[in-house]
C-alpha positions as CSV (number, residue, x, y, z in Angstrom):
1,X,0.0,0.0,0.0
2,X,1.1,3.6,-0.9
3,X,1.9,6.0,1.8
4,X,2.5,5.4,5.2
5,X,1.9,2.2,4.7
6,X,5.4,1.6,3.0
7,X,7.0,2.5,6.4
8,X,5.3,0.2,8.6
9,X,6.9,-3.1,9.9
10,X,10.4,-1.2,10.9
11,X,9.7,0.0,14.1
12,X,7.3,-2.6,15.4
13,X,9.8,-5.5,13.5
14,X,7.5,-6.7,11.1
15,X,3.8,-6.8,13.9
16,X,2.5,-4.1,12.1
17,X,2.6,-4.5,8.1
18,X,1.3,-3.9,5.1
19,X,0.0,-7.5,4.5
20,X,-2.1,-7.3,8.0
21,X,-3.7,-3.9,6.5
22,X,-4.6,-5.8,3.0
23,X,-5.7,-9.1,4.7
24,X,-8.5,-6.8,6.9
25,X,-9.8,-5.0,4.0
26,X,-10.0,-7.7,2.0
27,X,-12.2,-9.2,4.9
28,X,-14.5,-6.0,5.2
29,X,-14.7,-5.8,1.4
30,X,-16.0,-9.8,1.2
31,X,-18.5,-8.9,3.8
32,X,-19.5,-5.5,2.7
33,X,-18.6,-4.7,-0.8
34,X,-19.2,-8.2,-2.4
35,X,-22.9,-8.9,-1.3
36,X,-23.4,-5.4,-2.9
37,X,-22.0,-6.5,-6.2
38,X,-23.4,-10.3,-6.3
39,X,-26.9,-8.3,-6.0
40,X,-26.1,-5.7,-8.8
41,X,-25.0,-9.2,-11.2
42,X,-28.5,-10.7,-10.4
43,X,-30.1,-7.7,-11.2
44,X,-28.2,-7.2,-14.2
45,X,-29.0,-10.8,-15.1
46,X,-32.7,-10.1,-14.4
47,X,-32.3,-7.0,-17.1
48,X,-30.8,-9.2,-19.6
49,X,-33.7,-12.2,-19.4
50,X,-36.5,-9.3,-19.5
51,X,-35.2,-7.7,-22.6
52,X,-35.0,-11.4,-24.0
53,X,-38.8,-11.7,-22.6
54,X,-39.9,-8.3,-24.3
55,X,-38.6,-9.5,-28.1
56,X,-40.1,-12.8,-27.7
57,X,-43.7,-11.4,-26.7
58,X,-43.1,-8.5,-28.9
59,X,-42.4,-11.5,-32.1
60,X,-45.8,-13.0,-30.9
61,X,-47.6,-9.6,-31.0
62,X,-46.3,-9.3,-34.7
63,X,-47.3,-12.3,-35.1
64,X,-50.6,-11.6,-34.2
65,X,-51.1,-8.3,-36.0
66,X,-50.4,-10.1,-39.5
67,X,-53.0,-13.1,-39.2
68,X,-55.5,-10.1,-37.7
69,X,-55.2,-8.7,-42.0
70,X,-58.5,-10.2,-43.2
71,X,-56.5,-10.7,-46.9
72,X,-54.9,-13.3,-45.3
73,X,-57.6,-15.4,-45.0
74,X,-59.1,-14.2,-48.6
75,X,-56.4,-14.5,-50.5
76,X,-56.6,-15.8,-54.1
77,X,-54.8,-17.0,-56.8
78,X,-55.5,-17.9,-60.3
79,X,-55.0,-20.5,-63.0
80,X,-54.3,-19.6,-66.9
81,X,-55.0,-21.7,-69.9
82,X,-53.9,-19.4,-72.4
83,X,-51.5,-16.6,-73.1
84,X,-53.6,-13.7,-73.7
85,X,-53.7,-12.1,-70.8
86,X,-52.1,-12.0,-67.2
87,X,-54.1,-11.7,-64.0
88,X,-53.6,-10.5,-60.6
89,X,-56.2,-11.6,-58.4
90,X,-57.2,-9.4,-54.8
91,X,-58.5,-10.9,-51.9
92,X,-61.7,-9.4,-52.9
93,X,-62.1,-11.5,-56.1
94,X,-64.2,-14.2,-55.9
95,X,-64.0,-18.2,-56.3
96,X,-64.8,-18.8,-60.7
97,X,-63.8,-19.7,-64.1
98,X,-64.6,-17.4,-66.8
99,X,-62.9,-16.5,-70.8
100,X,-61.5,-13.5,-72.0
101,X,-61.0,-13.5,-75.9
102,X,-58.7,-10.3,-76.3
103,X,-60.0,-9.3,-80.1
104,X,-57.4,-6.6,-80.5
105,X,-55.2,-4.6,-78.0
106,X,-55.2,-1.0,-77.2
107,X,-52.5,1.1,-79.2
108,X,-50.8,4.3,-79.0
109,X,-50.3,7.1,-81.7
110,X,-46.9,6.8,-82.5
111,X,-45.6,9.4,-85.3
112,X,-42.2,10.1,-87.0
113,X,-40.7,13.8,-88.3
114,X,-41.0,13.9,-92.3
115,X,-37.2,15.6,-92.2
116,X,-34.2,13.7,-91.0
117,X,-31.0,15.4,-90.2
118,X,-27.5,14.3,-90.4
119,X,-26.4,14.0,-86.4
120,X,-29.0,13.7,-83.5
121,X,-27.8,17.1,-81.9
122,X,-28.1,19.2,-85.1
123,X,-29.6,22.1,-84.8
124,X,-33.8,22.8,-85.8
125,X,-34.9,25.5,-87.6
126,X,-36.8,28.3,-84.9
127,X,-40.5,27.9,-84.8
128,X,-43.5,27.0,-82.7
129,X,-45.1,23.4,-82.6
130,X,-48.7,23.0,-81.3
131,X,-49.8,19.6,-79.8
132,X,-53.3,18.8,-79.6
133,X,-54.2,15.7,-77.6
134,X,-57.7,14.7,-76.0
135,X,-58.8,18.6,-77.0
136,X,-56.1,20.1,-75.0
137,X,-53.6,21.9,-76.9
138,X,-49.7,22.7,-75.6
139,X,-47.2,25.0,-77.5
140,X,-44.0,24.1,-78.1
141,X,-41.3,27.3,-79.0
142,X,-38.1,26.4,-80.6
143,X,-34.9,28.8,-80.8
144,X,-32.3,29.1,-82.7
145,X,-29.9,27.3,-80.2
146,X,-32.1,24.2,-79.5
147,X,-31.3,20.9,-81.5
148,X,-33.1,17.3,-82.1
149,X,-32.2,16.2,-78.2
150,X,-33.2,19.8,-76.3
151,X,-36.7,20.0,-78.6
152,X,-37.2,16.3,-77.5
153,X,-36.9,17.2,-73.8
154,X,-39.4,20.4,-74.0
155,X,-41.9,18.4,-76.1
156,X,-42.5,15.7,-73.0
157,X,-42.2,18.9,-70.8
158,X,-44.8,21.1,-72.5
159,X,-47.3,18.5,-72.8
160,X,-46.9,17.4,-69.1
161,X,-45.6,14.0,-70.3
162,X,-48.7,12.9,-72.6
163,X,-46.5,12.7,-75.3
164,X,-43.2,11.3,-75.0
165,X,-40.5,12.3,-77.8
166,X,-37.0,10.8,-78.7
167,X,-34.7,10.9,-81.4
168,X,-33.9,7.9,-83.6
169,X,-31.5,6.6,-86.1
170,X,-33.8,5.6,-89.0
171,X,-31.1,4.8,-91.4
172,X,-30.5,6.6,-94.9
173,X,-29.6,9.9,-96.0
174,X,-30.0,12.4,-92.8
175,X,-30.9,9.4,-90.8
176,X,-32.1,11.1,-87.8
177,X,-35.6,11.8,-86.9
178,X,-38.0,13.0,-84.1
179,X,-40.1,9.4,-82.7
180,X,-43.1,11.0,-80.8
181,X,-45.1,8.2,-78.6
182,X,-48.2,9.6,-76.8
183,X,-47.6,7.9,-73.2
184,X,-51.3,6.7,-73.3
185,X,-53.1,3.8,-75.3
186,X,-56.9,4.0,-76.9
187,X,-58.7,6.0,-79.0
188,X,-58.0,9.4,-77.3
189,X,-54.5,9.2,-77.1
190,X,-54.6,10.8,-81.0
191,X,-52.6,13.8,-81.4
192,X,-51.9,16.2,-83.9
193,X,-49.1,18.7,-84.7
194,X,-48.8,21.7,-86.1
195,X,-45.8,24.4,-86.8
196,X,-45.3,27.9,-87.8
197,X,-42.8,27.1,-90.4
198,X,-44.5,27.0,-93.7
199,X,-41.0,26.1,-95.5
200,X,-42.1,22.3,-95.9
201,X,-38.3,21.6,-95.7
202,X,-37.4,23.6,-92.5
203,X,-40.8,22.5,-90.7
204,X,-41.4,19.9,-88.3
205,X,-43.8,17.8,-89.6
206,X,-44.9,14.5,-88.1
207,X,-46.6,11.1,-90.2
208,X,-48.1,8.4,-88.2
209,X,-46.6,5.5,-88.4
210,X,-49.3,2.5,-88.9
211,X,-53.0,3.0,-88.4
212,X,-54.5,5.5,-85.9
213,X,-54.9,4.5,-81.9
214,X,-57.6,2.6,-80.8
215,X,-59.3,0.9,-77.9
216,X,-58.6,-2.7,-76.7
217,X,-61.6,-5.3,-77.8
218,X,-62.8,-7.7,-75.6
219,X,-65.1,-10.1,-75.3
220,X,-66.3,-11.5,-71.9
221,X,-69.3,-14.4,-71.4
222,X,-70.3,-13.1,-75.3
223,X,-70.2,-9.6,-74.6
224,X,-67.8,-7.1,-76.4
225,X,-66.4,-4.4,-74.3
226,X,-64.0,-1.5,-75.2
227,X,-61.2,-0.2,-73.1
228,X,-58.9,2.6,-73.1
229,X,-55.9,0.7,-71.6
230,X,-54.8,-2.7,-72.0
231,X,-54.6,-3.1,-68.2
232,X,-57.7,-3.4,-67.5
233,X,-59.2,-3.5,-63.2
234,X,-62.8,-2.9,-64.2
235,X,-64.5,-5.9,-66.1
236,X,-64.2,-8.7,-63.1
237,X,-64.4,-8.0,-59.3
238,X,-60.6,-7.8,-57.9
239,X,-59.6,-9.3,-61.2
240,X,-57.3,-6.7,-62.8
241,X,-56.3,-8.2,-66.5
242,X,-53.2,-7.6,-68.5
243,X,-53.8,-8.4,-72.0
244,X,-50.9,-9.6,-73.8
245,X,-51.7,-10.5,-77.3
246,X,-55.0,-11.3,-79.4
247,X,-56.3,-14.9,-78.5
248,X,-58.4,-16.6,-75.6
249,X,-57.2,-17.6,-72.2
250,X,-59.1,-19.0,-69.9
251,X,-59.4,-18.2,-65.6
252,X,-60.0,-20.3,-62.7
253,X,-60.1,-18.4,-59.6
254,X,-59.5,-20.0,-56.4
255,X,-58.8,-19.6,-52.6
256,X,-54.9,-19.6,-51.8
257,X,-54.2,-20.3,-48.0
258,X,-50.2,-21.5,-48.8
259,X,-49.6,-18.2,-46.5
260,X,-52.1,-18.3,-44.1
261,X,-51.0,-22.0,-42.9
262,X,-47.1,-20.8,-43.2
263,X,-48.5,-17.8,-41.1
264,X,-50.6,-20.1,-38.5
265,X,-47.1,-22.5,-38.2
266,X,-44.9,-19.3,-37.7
267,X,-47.5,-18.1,-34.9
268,X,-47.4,-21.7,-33.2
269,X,-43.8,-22.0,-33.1
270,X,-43.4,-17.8,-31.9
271,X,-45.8,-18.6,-29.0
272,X,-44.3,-21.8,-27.9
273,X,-40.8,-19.8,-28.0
274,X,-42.1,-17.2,-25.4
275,X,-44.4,-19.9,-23.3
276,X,-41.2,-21.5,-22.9
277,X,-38.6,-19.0,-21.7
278,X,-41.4,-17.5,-19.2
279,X,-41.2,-21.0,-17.8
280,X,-37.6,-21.3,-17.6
281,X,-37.2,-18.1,-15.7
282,X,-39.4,-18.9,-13.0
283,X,-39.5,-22.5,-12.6
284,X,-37.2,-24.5,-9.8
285,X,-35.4,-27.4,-10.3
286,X,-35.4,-29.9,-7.6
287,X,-32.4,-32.1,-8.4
288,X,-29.8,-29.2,-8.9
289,X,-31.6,-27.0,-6.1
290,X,-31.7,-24.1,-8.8
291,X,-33.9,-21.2,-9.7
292,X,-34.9,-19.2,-12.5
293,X,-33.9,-15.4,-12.3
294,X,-37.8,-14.4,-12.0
295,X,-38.3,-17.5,-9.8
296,X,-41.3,-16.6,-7.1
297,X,-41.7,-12.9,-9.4
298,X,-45.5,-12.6,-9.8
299,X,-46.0,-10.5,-12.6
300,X,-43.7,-13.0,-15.2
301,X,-46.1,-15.6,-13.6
302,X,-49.4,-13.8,-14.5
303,X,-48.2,-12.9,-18.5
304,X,-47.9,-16.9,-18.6
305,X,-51.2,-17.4,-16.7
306,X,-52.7,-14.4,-19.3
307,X,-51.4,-16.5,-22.4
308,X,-52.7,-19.2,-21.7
309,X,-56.6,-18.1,-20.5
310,X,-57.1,-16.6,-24.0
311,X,-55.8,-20.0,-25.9
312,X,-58.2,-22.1,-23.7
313,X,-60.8,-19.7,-23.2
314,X,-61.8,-18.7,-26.7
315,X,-64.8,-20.4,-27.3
316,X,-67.5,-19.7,-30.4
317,X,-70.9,-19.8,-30.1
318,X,-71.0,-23.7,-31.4
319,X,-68.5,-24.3,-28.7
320,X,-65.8,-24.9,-31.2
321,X,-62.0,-24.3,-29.6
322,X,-59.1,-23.7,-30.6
323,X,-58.7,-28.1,-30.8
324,X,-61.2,-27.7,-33.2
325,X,-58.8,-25.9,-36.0
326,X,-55.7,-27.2,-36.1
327,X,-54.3,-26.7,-32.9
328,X,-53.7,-28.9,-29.6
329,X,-52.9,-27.5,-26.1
330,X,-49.6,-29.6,-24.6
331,X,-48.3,-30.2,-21.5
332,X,-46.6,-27.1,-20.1
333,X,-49.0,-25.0,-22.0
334,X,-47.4,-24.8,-25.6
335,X,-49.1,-25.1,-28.3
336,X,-48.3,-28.5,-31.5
337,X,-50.0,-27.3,-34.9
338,X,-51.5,-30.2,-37.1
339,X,-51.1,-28.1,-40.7
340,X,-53.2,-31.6,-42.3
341,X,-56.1,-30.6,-40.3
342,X,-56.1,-27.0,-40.3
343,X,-56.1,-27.1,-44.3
344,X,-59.6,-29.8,-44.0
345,X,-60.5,-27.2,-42.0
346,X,-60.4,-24.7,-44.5
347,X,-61.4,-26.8,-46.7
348,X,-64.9,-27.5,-44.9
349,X,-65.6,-24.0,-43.8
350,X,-62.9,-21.3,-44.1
351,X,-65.5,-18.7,-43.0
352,X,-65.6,-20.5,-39.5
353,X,-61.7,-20.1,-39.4
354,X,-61.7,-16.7,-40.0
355,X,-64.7,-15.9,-37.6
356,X,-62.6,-18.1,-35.0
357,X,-59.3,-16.8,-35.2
358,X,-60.2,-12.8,-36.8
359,X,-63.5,-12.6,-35.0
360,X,-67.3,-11.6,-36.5
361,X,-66.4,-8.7,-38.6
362,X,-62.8,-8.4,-37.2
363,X,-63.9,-8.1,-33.6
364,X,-63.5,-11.3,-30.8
365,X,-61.5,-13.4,-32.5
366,X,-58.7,-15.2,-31.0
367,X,-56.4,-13.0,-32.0
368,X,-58.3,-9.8,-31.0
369,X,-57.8,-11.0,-27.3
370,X,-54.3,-11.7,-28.4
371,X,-54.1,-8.2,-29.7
372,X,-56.1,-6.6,-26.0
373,X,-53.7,-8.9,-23.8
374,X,-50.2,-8.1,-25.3
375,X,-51.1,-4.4,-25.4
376,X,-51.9,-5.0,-21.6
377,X,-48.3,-6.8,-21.4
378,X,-46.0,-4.7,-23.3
379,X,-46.7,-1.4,-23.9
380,X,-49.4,-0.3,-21.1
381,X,-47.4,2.3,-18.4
382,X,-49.2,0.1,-15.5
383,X,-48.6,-3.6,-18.1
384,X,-46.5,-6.4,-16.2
385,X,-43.4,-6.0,-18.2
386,X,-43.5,-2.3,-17.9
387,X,-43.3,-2.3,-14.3
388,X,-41.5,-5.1,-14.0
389,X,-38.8,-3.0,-15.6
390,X,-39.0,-0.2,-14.4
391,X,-38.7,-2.3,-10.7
392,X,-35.5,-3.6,-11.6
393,X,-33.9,-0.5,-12.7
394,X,-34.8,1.3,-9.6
395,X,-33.3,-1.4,-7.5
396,X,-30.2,-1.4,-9.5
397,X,-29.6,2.3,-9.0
398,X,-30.1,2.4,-5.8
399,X,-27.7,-1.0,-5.3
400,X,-24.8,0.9,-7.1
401,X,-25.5,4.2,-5.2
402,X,-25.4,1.9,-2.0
403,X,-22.2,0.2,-3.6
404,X,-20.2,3.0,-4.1
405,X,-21.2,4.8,-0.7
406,X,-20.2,1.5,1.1
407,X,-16.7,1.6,-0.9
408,X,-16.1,5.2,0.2
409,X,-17.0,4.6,3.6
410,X,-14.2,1.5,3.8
411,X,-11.8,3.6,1.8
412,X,-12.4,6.7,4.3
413,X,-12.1,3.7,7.4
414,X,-8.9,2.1,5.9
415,X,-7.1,5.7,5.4
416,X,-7.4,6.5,8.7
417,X,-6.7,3.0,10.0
418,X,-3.4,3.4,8.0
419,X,-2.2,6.6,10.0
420,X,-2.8,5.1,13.3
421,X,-1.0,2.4,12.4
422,X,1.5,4.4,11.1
423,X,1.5,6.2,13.9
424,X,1.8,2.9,16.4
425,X,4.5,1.4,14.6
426,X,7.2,4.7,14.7
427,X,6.0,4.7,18.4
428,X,6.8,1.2,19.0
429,X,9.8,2.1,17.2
430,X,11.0,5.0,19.4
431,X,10.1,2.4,23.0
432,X,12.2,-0.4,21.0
433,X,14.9,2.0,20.5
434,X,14.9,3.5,23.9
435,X,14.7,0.4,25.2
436,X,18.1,-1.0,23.9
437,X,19.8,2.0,24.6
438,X,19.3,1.8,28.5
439,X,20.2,-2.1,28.2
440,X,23.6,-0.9,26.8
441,X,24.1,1.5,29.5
442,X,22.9,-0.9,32.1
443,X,25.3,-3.6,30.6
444,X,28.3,-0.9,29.9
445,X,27.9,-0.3,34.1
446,X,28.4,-4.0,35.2
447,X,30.8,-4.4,32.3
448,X,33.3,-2.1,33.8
449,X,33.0,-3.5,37.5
């Protein structure tokens, strides 16, 4: 030890030393200090295991929220015999087979300039285009320092994109020429252009290339309809059709639950993961006479207890459980999915699933209460894991406030304790010095006789 602590043993002849100093704090801090810090580890520990506790129940709540989406349980998918079309099928379409005989697609006005010129960033002769589409018109001005590339960019800026314009190698003489594309299809996506330049071979003039726009033709259980686009999200219910080519393709609708059962399994294996570390942390084994960190802690009890109530208490009117769609309860509370019956059960009545699991209209389902409970759980101020938290971070504060007041009070103890001793050993010293000084002269007096 620093100090006078260096100086002890030479006037007491080693009774007083460093070592006896050491070996007595080291003795105050195992009865004092270490306690202190074995109680700050546990209460770490218990920090650790709840944060471990929060993700697990905060997985399950997820969990929950996704098989609470109602297109889970309507989802549909479809089957093509043909290449006509594509389809993408909502949750809103319904189960059936119907034809769509696409009789012609819908097409855009595409035109090209009648001039060419020899580069694609040669200059164009000033003047002022007109675009009329759908009985709008936009003006286009050209000056004298704007070429094929800079008129392309103000054509699709003027007409707020309607009609899109590049500039294209042709081939032949002066092989490059304005392409303009109106950005719609159908029969309204015509447009016309006009310039200011009369000089025929100075004017930007356009020719359509092929026949005018027009609408998509199609025919549907023997009735023609027209439309504008070829994506079409208004002939079937939550059928939206991409036609493709000219032919007929035929569509069988039908209910897809691949997702919901991967969802259902996921939800099983999530809830079983939390049931089973609630256990661990408060459960007490017998043969190794060892305790969970929340062993004998109520509220990591009661989320358990809370769990497992709305599993075994969710009942419908029939009296159907949860046993009754898929699932079985086990020993310890966790839950085994059977994915071969849950599918017959969807098979036999998939509206009773959803009412089971979503509830009547989205409201008492299992996974309502799930929803009401784990709110309770995780994020209410006054919830178990809430206050459970906020428990053990108060005690920890206070145990390394108490921690470090303990340490100062033992270093403020040993200090002193060091002076004294200090102090005892040079007066020890002074006695064992005096002392052998009058045994001389006593022995210098009988020497001499």
């Amino acid at each position: 030890m620093a100090g006078a602590l260096s100086t002890l043993g030479l006037g007491s002849q080693g009774v007083l030393t460093n070592d006896i100093i050491d070996q007595l704090k080291e003795a105050d801090t195992s009865a004092i200090i270490k306690p202190i810090e074995r109680k700050i580890d546990v209460s770490n520990t218990k920090q650790t295991a709840l944060s471990d506790i929060k993700k697990l129940v905060n997985d399950l709540k997820d969990q929950i929220v996704t098989l609470s989406e109602p297109e889970l349980y309507q989802n549909k998918s479809s089957t093509l015999t043909g290449s006509s079309i594509t389809v993408d099928a909502s949750s809103l379409a319904k189960v059936q087979n119907f034809d769509i005989n696409v009789k012609s697609l819908a097409t855009r006005d595409i035109q090209e300039s009648k001039i060419g010129f020899a580069y694609d960033e040669a200059l164009v002769e000033p003047q002022t285009l007109t675009f009329t589409i759908d009985g709008t018109g936009y003006d286009v001005e050209i000056g004298i320092t704007d070429n094929l590339k800079t008129v392309a960019e103000k054509i699709k800026t003027a007409t707020d994109g309607k009609i899109e314009a590049s500039v294209l190698n042709v081939g032949g003489t002066d092989p490059y020429k304005l392409i303009l594309k109106s950005s719609d299809t159908g029969v309204d996506s015509k447009f016309t252009v006009t310039s200011t330049e009369t000089d025929s071979a100075k004017s930007l003039a356009f020719d359509r290339i092929g026949l005018e726009p027009k609408d998509a033709e199609i025919e549907i259980d023997g009735i023609t309809v027209f439309r504008a686009s070829n994506t079409v999200d208004d002939l079937v219910d939550g059928i939206t059709l991409n036609l493709q080519a000219e032919g007929i393709t035929s569509v069988k609708v039908e209910s897809n639950h691949e997702k919901l059962v991967e969802e259902m399994a996921a939800f099983a294996e999530k809830y079983n993961t939390a049931i089973e570390k609630l256990s661990a942390v408060t459960k007490y084994n017998k043969e190794n006479k060892s305790a969970g960190v929340f062993q004998g802690t109520s509220e990591i009890r009661n989320i358990t207890a809370d769990l497992n109530n709305v599993i075994s208490r969710t009942i419908t009117s029939e009296g159907k459980t949860i046993a009754d769609f898929g699932f079985e309860i086990e020993r310890g509370g966790t839950l085994k999915f059977n994915e071969t019956d849950f599918k017959e059960m969807l098979k036999t009545d998939a509206g009773k699933m959803e009412d089971f699991f979503r509830g009547t209209d989205g409201e008492n389902g299992l996974f309502n209460k799930f929803e009401d409970k784990l709110f309770d759980i995780v994020t209410s101020s006054t919830g178990a894991l809430k206050s459970l938290d906020k428990n053990i971070e108060n005690n920890l504060k206070a145990l390394i406030e108490e921690q470090a007041k303990a340490q100062t009070r033992l270093d403020d103890r040993y200090a002193i304790m060091t002076k004294r001793f200090a102090a005892f050993d040079g007066v020890i010293g002074r006695l064992s010095s005096q002392s052998d000084m009058l045994s001389s002269m006593i022995d210098a007096q009988y020497a001499d006789k």
